[in-house]
C-alpha positions in Angstrom: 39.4 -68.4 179.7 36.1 -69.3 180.9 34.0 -71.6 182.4 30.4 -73.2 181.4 28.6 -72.5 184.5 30.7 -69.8 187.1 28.1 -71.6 189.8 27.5 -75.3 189.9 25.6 -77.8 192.5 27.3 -80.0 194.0 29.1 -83.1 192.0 29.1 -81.4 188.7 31.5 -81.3 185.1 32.1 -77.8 184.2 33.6 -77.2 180.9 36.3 -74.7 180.5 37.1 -72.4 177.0 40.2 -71.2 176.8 41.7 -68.9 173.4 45.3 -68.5 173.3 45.8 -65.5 171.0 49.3 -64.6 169.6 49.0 -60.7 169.8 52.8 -59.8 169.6 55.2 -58.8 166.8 56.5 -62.7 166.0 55.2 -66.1 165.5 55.3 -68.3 167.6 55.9 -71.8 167.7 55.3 -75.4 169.5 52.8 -74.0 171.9 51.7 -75.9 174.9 48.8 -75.4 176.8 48.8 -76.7 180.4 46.9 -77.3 184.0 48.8 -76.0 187.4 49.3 -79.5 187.5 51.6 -79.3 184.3 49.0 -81.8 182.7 49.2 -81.0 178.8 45.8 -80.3 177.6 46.2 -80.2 173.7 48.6 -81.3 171.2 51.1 -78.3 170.7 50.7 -76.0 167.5 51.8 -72.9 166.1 50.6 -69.1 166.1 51.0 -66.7 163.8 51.2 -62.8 164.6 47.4 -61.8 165.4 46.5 -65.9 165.3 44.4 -67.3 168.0 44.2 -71.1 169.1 40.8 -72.1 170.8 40.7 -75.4 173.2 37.9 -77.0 175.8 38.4 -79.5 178.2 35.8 -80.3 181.3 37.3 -80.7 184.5 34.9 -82.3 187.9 33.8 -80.6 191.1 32.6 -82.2 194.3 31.2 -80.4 197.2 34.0 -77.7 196.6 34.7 -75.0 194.1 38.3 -73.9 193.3 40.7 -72.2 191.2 41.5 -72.9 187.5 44.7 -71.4 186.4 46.1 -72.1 183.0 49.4 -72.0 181.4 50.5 -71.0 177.6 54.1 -71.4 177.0 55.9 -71.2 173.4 58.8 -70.2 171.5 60.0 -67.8 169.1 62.0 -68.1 165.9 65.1 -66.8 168.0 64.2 -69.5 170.9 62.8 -67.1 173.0 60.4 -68.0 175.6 57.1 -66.9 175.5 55.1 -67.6 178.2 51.4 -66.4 179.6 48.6 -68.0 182.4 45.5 -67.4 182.8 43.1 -67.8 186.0 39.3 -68.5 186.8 37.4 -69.7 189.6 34.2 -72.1 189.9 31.8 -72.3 193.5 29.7 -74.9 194.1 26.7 -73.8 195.9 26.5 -75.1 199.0 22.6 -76.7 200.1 20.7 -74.6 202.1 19.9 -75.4 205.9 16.7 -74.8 207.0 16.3 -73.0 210.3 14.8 -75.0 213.0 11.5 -74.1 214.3 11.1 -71.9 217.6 9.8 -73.7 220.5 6.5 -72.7 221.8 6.8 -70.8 225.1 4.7 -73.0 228.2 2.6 -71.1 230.5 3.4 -69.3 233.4 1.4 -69.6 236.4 -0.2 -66.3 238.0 1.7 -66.7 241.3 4.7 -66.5 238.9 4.5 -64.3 237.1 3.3 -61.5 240.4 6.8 -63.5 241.7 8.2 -62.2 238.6 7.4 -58.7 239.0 8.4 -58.4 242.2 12.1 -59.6 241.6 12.5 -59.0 238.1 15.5 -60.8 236.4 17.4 -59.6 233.2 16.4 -61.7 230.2 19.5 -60.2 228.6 23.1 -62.6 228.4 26.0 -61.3 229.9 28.3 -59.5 227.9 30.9 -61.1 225.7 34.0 -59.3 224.8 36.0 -60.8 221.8 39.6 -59.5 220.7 39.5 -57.8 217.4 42.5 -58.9 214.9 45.1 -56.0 215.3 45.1 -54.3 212.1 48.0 -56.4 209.9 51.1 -53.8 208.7 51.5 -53.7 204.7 53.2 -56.6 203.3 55.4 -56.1 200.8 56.8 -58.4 198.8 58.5 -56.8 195.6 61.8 -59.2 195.8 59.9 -62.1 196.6 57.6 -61.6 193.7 60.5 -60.6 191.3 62.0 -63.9 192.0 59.1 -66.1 191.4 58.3 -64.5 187.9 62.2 -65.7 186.7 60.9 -68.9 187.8 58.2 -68.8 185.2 59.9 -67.2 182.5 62.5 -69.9 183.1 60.9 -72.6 183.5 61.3 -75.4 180.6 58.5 -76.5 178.8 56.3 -79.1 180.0 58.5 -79.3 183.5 55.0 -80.0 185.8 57.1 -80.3 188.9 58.3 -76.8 188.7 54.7 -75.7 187.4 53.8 -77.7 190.7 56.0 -75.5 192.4 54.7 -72.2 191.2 51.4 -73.1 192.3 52.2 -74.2 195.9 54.0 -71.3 196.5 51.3 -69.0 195.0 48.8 -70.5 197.3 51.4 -70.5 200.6 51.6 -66.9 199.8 47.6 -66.6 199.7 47.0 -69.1 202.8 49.8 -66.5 204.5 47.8 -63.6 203.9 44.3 -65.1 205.5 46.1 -66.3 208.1 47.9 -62.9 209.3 44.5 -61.2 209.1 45.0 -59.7 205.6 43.1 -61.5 203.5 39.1 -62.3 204.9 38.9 -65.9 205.8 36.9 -67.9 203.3 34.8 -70.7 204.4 36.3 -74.3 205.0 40.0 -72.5 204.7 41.2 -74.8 207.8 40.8 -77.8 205.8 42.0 -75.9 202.4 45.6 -75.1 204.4 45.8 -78.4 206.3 45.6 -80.0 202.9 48.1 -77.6 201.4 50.8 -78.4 204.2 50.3 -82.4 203.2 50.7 -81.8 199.5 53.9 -79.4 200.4 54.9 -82.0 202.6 54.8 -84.7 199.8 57.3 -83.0 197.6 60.4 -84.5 199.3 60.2 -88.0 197.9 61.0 -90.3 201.0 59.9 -88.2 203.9 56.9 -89.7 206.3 54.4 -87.5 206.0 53.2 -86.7 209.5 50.4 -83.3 209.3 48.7 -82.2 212.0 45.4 -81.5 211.2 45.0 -77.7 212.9 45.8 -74.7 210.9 49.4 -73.9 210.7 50.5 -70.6 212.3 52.1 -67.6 210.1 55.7 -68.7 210.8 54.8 -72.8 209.8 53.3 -71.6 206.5 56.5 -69.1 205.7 58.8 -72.7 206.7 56.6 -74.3 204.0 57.2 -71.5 201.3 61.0 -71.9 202.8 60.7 -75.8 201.8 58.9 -74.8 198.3 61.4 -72.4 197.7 64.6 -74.6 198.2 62.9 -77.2 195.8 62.6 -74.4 193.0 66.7 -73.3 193.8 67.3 -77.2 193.3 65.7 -77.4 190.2 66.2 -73.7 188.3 68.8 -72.4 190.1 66.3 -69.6 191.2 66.8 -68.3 194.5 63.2 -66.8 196.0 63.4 -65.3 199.2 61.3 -65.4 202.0 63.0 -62.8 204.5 59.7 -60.3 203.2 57.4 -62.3 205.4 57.0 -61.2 209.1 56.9 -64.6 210.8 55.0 -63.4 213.6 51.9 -61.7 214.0 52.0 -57.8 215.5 51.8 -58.4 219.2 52.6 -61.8 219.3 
């Protein structure tokens, strides 16, 4: 899959090509083609072994880029599931700020500057010291990530609220990583995982949503995934576990 324009100005369409090509041993049958928000894109249709099934649809970006990920899910003659997902990414390039120009230095009287010479004063700030991140131990995540693909290869077709799942948890597992120092910080994160704790907080029908609007620490981002995760048991009877996540950072 691909996009028109892998850069874009602000408030643009970008139009995205994706080819869903059958290269295994079998046909495959009543394919559906859908968004991470389990929106279905085309009608569904059939591929044949070697066959390949081309669609485009445009899709509308504000002041902020983002991911595209795309699902392909179909089955054989025996009902078996076939299932694949592809990802790409748009930026929007941000307008440039133009520096602001340096103020002209006054002049210094004489008597001054001889003053100046005589006591002379240290242009130079006093020295900061800032904590560097301790280096964050390997993560890894081998159950966790077992777990989650049973939840896509079981999945049923067309289900968007476990495809809304999937993708929540994906990203908790990405905001985790930026925020325990493993993953570099992108810009305007803070508001990307504040927004991602309201939407996760919106998938229990009936609760008030209450968010506070600072980044969440490691631990409230693994209680998230814990919320996510309970959700997808409910509904697949798919346990993923979370116990892989250190839900402190070293030190703390």
């Amino acid at each position: 899959m691909k996009p028109s324009q892998r850069r874009i100005p602000p408030n643009s369409q970008v139009t995205w090509t994706v080819t869903v090509t059958n290269d295994g041993q079998v046909p495959v049958q009543a394919v559906e083609v859908t968004d991470a928000a389990g929106t279905q894109l085309t009608p569904s249709f059939d591929l044949d072994v070697g066959a390949h099934h081309r669609i485009k649809f445009s899709n509308h970006y504000g002041d902020r880029g983002g991911k595209m990920t795309i699902a392909a899910l179909g089955r054989t003659d025996d009902d078996a599931l076939v299932a694949v997902e592809g990802v790409g990414r748009v930026s929007v390039r941000q307008p440039a700020v133009r520096p602001q120009p340096a103020a002209t230095p006054s002049a210094t009287p004489l008597l001054k500057v001889w003053e100046n010479t005589r006591k002379p004063v240290s242009s130079r700030p006093p020295a900061q010291f800032t904590a560097r991140p301790q280096p964050a131990e390997s993560l890894d995540l081998t159950q966790f990530r077992t777990a989650l693909r049973q939840v896509k290869h079981t999945a049923k077709l067309g289900d968007a609220t476990v495809n809304r799942f999937i993708r929540l948890i994906g990203e908790g597992e990405h905001h985790y990583r930026i925020a325990t120092n493993r993953t570099a910080r992108p810009r305007h994160w803070e508001r990307q995982v504040v927004d991602w704790v309201a939407e996760v907080a919106s998938v229990r029908s009936g609760d008030v949503i209450m968010v506070r609007l600072e980044p969440p620490s490691p631990g409230e981002i693994v209680e998230n995934i814990d919320t996510l995760a309970a959700e997808v048991a409910s509904a697949t009877a798919v346990r993923i576990p979370t116990n892989e996540f250190p839900r402190t950072l070293p030190g703390a």
